[in-house]
N, C-alpha and C positions, 0 to 999 in steps of 0.2 A: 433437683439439679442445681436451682439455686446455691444452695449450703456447698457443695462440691465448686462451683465454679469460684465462691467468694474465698473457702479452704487457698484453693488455688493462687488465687491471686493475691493472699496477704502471703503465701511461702513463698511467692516467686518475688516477692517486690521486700520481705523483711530483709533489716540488715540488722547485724549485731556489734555491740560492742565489746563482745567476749568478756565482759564482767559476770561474776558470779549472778546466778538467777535469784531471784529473791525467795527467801527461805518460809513459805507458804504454799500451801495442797490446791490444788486447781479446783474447783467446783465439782463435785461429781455429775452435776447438770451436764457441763462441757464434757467431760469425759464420754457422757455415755452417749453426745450427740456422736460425737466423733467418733466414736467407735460401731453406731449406728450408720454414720456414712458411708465407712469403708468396710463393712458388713460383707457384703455382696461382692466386694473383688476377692480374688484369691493370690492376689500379689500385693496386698497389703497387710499387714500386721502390725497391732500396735500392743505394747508392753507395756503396763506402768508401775515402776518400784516403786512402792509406797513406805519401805523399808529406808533406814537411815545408811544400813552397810549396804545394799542395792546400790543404792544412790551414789554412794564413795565407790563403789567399783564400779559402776558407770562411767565417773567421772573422768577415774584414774585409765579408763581404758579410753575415753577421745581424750584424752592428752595422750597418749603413747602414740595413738595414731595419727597426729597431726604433729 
C-alpha cells in the first residue's frame, strides 16, 4: 500500500515544465514495479512505446489535444 500511496503523491504534487523529456528508456525495474501496482485494478492500464514512431504519434496526438 505504501508504493500506491507514494505513486499517488508524487502525480498529484508533480509539475512540469512542458519541455521535451529526456531521450533515455526508464529502468525495466520501475516499469515492471509499476505495472505490478496497478495489476489488480481494472481501471488502470498502462502502455509503453518503446518504439521511436510510437513515441512521435504519441507525442503528436497530446499536442493536438491540448
Amino acid at each position: 500500500m505504501m508504493i500506491k500511496q507514494n505513486i499517488f503523491d508524487s502525480v498529484t504534487k508533480r509539475r512540469t515544465n512542458r519541455l521535451r523529456y529526456q531521450d533515455e528508456e526508464l529502468p525495466e525495474l520501475i516499469i515492471s514495479k509499476v505495472k505490478s501496482t496497478i495489476s489488480d485494478s481494472n481501471k488502470i492500464w498502462l502502455y509503453t512505446a518503446k518504439r521511436s514512431n510510437e513515441k512521435e504519434q504519441l507525442s503528436n496526438l497530446i499536442v493536438e489535444v491540448e
